[in-house]
Structures are given as C-alpha cells and as structure tokens.
C-alpha positions as YAML, in Angstrom:
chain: A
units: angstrom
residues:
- id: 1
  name: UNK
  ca: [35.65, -7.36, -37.52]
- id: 2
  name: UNK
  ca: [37.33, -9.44, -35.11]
- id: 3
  name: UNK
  ca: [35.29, -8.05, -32.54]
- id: 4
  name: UNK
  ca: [32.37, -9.97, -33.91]
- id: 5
  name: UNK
  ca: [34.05, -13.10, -33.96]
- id: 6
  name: UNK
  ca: [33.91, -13.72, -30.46]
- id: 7
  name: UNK
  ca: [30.80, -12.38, -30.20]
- id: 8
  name: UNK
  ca: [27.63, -14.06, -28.73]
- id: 9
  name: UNK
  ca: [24.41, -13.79, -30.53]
- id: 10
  name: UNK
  ca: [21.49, -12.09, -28.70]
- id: 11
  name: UNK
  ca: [19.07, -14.06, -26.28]
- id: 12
  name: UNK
  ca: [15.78, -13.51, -27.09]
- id: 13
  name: UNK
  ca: [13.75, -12.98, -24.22]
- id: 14
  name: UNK
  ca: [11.37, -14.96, -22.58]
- id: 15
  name: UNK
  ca: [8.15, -13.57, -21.22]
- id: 16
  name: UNK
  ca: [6.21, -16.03, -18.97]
- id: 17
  name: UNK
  ca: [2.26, -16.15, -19.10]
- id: 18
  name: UNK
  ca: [0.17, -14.09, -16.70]
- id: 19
  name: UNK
  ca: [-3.09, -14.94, -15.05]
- id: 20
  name: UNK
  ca: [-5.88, -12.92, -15.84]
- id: 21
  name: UNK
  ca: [-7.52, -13.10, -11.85]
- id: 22
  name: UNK
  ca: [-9.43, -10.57, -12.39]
- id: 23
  name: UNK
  ca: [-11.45, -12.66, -14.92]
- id: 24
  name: UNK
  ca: [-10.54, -15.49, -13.41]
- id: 25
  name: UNK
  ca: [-11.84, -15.71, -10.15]
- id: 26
  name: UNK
  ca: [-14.95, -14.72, -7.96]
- id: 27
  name: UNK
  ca: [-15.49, -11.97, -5.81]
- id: 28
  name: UNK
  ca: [-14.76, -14.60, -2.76]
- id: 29
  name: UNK
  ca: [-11.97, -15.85, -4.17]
- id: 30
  name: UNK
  ca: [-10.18, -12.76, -4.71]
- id: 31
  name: UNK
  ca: [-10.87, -12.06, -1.26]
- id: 32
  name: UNK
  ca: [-9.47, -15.06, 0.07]
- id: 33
  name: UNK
  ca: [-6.39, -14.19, -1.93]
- id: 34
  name: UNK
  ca: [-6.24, -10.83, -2.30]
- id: 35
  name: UNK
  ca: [-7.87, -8.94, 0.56]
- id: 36
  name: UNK
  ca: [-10.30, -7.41, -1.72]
- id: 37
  name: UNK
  ca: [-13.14, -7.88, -4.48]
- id: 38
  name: UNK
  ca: [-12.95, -7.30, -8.04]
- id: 39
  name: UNK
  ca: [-14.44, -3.71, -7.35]
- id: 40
  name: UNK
  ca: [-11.96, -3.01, -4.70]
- id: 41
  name: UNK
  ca: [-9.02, -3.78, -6.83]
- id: 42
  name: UNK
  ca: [-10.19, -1.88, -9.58]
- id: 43
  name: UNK
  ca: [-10.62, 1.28, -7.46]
- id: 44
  name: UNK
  ca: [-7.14, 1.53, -5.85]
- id: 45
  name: UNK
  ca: [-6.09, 0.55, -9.78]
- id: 46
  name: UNK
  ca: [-7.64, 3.70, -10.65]
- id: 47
  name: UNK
  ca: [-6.47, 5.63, -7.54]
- id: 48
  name: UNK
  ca: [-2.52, 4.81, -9.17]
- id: 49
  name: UNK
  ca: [-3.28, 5.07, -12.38]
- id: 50
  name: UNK
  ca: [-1.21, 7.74, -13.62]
- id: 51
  name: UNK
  ca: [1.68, 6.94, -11.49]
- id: 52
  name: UNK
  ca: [1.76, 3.03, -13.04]
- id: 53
  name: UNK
  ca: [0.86, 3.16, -16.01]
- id: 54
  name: UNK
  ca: [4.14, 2.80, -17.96]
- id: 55
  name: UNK
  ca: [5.17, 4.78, -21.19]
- id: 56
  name: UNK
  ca: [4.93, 2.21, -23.74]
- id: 57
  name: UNK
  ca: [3.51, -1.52, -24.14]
- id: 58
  name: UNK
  ca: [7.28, -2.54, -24.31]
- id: 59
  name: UNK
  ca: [8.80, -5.86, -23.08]
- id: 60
  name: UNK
  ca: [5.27, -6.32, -22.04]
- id: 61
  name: UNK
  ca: [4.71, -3.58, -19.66]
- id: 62
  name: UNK
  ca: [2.01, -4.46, -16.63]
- id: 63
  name: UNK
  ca: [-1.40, -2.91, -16.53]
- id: 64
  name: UNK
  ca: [-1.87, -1.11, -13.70]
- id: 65
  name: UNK
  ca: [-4.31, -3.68, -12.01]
- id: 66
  name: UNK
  ca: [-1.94, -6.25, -12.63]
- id: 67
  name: UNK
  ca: [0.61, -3.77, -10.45]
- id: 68
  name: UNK
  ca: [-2.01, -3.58, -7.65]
- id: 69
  name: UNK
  ca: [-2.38, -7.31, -7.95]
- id: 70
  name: UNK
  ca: [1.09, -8.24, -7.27]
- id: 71
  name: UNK
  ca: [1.25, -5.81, -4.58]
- id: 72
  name: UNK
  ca: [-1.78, -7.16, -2.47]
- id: 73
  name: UNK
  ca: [-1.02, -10.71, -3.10]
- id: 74
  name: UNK
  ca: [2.71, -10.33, -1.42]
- id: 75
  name: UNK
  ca: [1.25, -7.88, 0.96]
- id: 76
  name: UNK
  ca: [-2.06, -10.19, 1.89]
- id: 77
  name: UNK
  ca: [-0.08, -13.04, 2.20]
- id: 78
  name: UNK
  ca: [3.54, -12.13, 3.71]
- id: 79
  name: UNK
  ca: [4.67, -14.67, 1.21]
- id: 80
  name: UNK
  ca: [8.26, -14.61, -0.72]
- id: 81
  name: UNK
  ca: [8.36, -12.57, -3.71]
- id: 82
  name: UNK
  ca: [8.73, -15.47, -5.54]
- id: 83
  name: UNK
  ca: [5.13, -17.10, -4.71]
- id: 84
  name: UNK
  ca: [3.52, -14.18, -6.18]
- id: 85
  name: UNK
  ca: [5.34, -14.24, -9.25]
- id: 86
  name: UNK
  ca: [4.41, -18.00, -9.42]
- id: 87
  name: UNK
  ca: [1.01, -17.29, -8.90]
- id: 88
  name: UNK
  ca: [0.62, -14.34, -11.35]
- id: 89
  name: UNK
  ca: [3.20, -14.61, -13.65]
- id: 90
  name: UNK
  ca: [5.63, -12.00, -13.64]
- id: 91
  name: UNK
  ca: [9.43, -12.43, -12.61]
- id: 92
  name: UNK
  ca: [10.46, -12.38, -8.78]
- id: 93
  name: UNK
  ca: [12.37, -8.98, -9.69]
- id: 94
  name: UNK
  ca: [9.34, -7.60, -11.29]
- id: 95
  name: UNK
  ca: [7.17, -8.39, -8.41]
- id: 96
  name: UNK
  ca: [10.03, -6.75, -6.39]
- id: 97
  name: UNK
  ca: [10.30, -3.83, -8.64]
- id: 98
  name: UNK
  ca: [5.99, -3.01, -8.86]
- id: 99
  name: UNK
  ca: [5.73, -3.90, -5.00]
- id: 100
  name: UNK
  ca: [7.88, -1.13, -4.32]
- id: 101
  name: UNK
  ca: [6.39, 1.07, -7.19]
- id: 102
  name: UNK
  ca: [2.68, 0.76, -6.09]
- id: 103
  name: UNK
  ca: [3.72, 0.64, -2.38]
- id: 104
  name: UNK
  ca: [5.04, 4.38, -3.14]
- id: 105
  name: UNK
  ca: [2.16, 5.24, -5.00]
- id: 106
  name: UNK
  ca: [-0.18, 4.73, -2.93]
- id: 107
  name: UNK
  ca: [1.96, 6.57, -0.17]
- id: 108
  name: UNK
  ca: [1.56, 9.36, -1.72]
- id: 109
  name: UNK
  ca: [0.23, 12.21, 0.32]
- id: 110
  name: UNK
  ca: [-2.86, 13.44, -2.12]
- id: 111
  name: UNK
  ca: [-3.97, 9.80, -1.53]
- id: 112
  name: UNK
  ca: [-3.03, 9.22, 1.66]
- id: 113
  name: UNK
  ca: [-5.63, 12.52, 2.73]
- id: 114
  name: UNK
  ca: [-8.19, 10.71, 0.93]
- id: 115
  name: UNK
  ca: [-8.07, 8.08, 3.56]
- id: 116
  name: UNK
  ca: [-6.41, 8.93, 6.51]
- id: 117
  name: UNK
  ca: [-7.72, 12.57, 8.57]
- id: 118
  name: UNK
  ca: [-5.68, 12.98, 12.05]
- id: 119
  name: UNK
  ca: [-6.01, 16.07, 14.11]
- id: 120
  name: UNK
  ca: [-3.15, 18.54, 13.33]
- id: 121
  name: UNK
  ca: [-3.72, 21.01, 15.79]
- id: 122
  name: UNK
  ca: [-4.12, 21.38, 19.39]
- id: 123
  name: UNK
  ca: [-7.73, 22.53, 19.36]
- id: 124
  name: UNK
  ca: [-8.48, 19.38, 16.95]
- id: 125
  name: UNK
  ca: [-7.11, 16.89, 19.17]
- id: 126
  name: UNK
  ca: [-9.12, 18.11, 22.29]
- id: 127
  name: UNK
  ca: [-12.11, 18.07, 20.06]
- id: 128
  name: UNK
  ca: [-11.43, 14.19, 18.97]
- id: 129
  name: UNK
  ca: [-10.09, 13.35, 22.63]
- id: 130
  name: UNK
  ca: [-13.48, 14.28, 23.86]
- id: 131
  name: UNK
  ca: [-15.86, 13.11, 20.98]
- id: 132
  name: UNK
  ca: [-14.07, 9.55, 21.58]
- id: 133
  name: UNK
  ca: [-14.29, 10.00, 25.35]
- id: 134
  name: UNK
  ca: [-18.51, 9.93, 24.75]
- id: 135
  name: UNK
  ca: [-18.56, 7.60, 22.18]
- id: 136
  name: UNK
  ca: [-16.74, 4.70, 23.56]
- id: 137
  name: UNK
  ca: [-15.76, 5.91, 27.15]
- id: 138
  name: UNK
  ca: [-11.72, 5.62, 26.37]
- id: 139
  name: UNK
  ca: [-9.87, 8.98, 27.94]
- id: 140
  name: UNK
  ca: [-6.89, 10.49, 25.60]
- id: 141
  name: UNK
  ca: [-7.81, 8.92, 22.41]
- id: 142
  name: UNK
  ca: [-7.52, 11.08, 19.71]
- id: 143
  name: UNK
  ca: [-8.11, 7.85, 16.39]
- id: 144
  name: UNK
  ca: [-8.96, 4.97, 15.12]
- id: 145
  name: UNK
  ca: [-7.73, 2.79, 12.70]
- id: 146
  name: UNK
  ca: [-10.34, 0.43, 10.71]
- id: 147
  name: UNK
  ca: [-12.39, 0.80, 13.94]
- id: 148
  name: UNK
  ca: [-9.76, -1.41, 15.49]
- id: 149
  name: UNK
  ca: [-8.98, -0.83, 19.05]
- id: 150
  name: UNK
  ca: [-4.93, -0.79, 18.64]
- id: 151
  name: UNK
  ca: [-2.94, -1.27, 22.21]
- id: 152
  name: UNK
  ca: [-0.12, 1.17, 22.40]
- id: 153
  name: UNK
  ca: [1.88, 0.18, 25.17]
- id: 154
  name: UNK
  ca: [3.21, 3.69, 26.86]
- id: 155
  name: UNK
  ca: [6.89, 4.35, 28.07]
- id: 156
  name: UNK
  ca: [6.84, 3.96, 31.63]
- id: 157
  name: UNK
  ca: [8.97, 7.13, 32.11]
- id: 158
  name: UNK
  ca: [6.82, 10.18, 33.10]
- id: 159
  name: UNK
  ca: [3.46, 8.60, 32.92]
- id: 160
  name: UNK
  ca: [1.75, 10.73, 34.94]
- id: 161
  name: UNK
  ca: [2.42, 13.63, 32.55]
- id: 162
  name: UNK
  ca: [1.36, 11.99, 29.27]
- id: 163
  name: UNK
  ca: [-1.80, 10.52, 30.45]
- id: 164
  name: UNK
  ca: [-3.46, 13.87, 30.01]
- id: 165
  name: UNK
  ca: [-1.13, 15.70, 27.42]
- id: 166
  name: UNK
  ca: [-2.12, 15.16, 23.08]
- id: 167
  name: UNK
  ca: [0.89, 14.83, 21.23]
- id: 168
  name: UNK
  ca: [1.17, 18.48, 19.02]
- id: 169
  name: UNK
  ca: [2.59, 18.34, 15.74]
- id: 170
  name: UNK
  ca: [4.51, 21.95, 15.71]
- id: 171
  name: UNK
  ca: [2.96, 22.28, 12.05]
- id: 172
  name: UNK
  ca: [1.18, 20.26, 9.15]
- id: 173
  name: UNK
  ca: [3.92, 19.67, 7.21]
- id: 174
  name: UNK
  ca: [4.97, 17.17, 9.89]
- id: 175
  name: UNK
  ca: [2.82, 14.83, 9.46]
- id: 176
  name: UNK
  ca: [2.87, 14.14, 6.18]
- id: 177
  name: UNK
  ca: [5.81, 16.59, 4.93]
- id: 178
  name: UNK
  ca: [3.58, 18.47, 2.65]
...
C-alpha cells in the first residue's frame, strides 16, 4: 500500500490531428509536395500494404497511405523529421519510426524486381552494352536510371582495362541477396 502512495497517476495520452492530403489537396499539389499524384501514392500504398498495415487500430495506428505519405514528404523534401510531422500530424519519432518502416518495405527484393531489371550475367550485359551502343551511341553502358544519363566518374587506376570489361556479378544472389 505504501507503494501507491508515492505513486503518480497515469498521463493520458495525447494524439495530435492528422491531415487528410489525400482529400485535401489536388493532383498538382501533391506533386509539388509529394513527388507524386493521388494515384501514384495510392499504388506504392498498395505495393506495402501487407508489410504496414499494423495489427490493430491501437493508439491510433497509421493507414498505410498515411505511412507512404510521411515517407515521401521527408524524402521529397530533405526536410527535418520534424517538418513532416508538422505538416501531417504525427510525432517526429513516428515519422522517424514509418520512414524507416516503409523505406524497408519498399526495399524489399519482390518489389524491388518489379522495378528495377539489371543484367546478371555475362551474356546479358554484352547484349545491353550493345543495344545501348545503337540506341544512343554511348560504348560500355549496360543501364539507365529514369532515362537519366548518370556521370560515373571512373578510378583512374587501370583505365585502359575497364573501358572494355562489364562488371560480372559471380551469381544472382549478389545483387540483390536473394
């Protein structure tokens, strides 16, 4: 009993209001703000699904969009965790916590395939090397990205030798540990 004496009573929590964007804003908007439209945000949404949607409804538990929302707002804008939480609603430690949780998510390899094909083998490079080489003219490419030319500047060390060698991956695995 005179444990209880001393004892404070239990804080209630607090849950702050969260913005409903989605509903919200228009399709330029979200783009401005997000990096994608309604539709777009609703398809990776449903692309995670499974892996954040959380157990229960308890202490408020985010929706998966609203994951994906938090995610692309600190990842459009490069801004402190704490802007996004501002802006949306959620703590700075729960924009922390889902940035990390959709970030993995979506890093996941049966996704990542969806998206991202790069020649495995030796015969697959040479194949891409020289589809590239007639498309656009550029010798030892072997990908894109976005259609973005990306400048890879080359270690100066045996240049000769690389110029016309393809990296090999020894086996698939490597790439994406699968």
């Amino acid at each position: 009993m005179a444990e209880l004496v001393g004892a404070r009573p239990r804080q209630l929590r607090t849950f702050r209001a969260r913005r409903d964007v989605l509903d919200e804003l228009p399709d330029p908007e979200l783009i401005k703000r997000y990096r994608l439209d309604r539709a777009g945000i609703l398809f990776v949404a449903d692309l995670v699904r499974e892996a954040l949607t959380a157990p229960t409804n308890r202490n408020q538990a985010l929706s998966p969009e609203m994951k994906v929302l938090v995610t692309l707002r600190y990842l459009a804008t490069g801004k402190m965790q704490q802007c996004s939480s501002d802006d949306l609603g959620p703590s700075q430690q729960t924009v922390s916590r889902v940035t990390r949780e959709t970030v993995y998510a979506l890093a996941q390899p049966h996704i990542v395939r969806r998206f991202i094909k790069f020649p495995l083998t030796v015969q697959e490079t040479q194949v891409k090397r020289r589809e590239f080489e007639e498309i656009a003219g550029f010798p030892g490419v072997v990908g894109a990205v976005d259609g973005t030319h990306v400048r890879i500047v080359a270690p100066k060390e045996f240049e000769a030798d690389r110029a016309h060698s393809p990296p090999i991956i020894d086996k698939p695995g490597d790439l994406w540990g699968s």
